[in-house]
Structure formats: structure tokens, C-alpha cells
N, C-alpha and C positions, 0 to 999 in steps of 0.2 A: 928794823930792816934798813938799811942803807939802799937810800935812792939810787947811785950808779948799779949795784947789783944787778939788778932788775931790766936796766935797760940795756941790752947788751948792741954793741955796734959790728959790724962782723967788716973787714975791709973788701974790696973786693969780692962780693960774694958773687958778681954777675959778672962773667966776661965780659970783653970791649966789646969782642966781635956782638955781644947776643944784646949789650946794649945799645952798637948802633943797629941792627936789626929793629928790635923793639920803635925803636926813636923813628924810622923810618914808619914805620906802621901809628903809630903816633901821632906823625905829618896829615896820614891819610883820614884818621880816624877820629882826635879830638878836636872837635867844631862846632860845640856846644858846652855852654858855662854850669857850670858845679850848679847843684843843689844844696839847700842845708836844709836840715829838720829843726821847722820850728813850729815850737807847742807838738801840735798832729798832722801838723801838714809840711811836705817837702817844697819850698819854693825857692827861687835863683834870691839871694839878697849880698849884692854887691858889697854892702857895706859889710860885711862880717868873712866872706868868701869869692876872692875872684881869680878862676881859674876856667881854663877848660879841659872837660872831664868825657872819658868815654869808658862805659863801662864793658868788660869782658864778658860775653855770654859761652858759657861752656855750650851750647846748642848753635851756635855760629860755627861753621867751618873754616873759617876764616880766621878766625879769633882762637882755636884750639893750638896751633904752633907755639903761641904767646904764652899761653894759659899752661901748655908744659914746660916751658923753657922756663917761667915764674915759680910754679908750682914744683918743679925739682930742686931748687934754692932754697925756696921756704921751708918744705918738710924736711930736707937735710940740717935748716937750724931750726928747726921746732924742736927737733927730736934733739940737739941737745941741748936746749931750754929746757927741755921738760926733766930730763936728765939732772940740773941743775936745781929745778923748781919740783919738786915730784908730788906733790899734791896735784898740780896742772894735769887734768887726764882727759881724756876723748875728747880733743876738738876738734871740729874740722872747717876747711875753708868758707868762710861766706861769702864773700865780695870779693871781686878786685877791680880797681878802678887804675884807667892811666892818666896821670894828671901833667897837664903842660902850662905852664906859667911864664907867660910874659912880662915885658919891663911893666912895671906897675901892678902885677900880681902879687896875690897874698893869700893866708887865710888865719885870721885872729885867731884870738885863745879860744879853745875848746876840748873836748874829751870825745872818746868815741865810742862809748854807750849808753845807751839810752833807757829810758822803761821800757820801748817798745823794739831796741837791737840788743841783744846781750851779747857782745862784743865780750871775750875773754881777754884777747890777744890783739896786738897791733904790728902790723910791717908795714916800714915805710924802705921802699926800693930808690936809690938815684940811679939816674942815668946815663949823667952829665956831669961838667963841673967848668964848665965853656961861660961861667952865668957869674951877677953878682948879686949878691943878697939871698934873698930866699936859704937862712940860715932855719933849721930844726931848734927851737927854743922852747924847752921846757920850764912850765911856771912854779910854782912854790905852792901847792893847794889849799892852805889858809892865807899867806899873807901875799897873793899872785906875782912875786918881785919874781926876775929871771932866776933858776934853779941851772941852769945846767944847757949850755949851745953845744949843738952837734953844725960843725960845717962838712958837711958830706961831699963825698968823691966819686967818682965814675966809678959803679957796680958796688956800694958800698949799699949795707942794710943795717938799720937799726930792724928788734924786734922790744917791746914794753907792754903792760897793761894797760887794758885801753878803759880804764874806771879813772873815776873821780881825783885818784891819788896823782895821774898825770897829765894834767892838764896843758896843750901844747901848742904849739904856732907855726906857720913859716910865716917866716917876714918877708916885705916886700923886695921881688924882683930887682934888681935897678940896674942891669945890664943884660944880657942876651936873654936866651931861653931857659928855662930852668924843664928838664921829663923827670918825672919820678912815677913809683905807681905803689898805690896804698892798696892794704888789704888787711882784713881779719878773720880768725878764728874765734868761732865761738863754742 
């Protein structure tokens, strides 16, 4: 299988207008730093992820405008992912996170499931492109050299697998703000 297949970038997938929308609510809302899971426990560890992170709760009233404006994007390329990939059957959304990265954010190589998330599917949303650095760098899963930079655009979405096969990064921040917002199907 050919690594590009797989990850498909979709341009524009999010309007301007719905991603200053979002970005605005973003302001309000991220003001607490990423977690990561390590071993069995979730804790903040700078050194590996530094961002800040606010999660969607579909039980939030607040957070339901977001969570459709999101969620209409993604299933419209899910379904033709899946289309593409047809073995890919019943997932549905687990997570979504909005994540805001400032000058000096990051988050190293990692994958995005675990023994304990079975993560099928990966979306990563931008929001922006006002920013420098915080480049999408996929690794190489045996020998970790860079595989493949995505430099993302306002309303632009990558969707990939979120296994072992693509192991992945943002690099560091190094000029404004970088929003995006991740999420998965499992």
C-alpha cells in the first residue's frame, strides 16, 4: 500500500467564515495544556506535548454549534474514505479536541491509538495559516526519518490511520498562533 493513499488532505474542507467562528470560541475556551497518556495514566508532560487543549462535550450547550459545524465536514469525508477504503465499516466519532498552539508549541512523534483507545481513523482540522512552523510531519514507522510534511491552510483537513503505521508530529510553533482541532473515529 502506498503511504500517500491513505492519507488523504481535502483543501478547504471548513469555511473561513466557520473557521473564524470556531477560532473565536477557541479564544474563550482553550486555557488548559494537553494531556498525554502515559503507560495508564493521562498527565500534562511538556516535554513530549505542549499545547492548549479543550475538549468538546456533546452534552455542553455551548459546545453543540461547534460540534455540528465539525461533525458535518468530517462525515461528508469519512464517507468517501470509506468509499475508497471499503473494508473501513462502522465508525463513529470519539473525541474532539480544539487545540491552540502557541510560539514555542509542539507535539513530538506519536500515534493515536493505544491498548486502551482503539482509534481507527484520524482528523486533523486547521484553522489558520496566520502562523509559522507547526508543520503535520509524518514519520517513517521503522526507520522514524521525516516520510511526508503536510503544511496546512485555513479549513484544510487531513483524514489517516491512527495505528502504528503513522506515526506523526507538529513541530514547533515559531511565529503567531497556530488552532486546529483533532479528532477520531473508532
Amino acid at each position: 500500500m502506498n503511504f500517500d493513499k491513505s492519507i488523504h488532505r481535502v483543501d478547504g474542507a471548513v469555511s473561513e467564515d466557520n473557521c473564524t467562528l470556531i477560532i473565536k470560541y477557541m479564544d474563550l475556551t482553550c486555557k488548559e495544556k494537553a494531556k498525554t497518556l502515559v503507560g495508564n495514566k493521562i498527565l500534562e508532560n511538556k516535554n513530549h506535548r505542549d499545547v492548549y487543549n479543550y475538549g468538546l462535550n456533546p452534552n455542553n450547550n455551548e459546545d453543540k454549534p461547534y460540534i455540528k459545524i465539525i461533525l458535518d465536514v468530517m462525515q461528508k469525508e469519512l464517507i468517501k474514505y470509506m468509499n475508497t477504503f471499503s473494508f473501513l465499516k462502522e465508525v463513529r466519532v470519539q473525541d474532539m479536541q480544539l487545540l491552540k498552539y502557541e510560539v514555542g508549541h509542539f507535539y513530538k512523534s506519536h500515534i493515536d491509538s493505544f491498548y486502551t483507545v482503539n482509534r481507527q481513523l484520524s482528523f486533523i482540522i486547521n484553522l489558520n495559516d496566520t502562523y509559522e512552523g507547526g508543520d503535520i510531519i509524518f514519520k517513517h514507522p521503522t526507520e522514524r526519518h521525516t516520510q511526508k510534511i503536510f503544511d496546512l491552510k485555513k479549513g484544510d483537513l487531513l483524514i489517516f490511520p491512527s495505528n502504528f503505521m503513522y506515526p506523526h508530529e507538529v513541530s514547533q510553533v515559531t511565529k503567531g498562533t497556530r488552532y486546529s482541532i483533532v479528532s477520531w473515529y473508532a
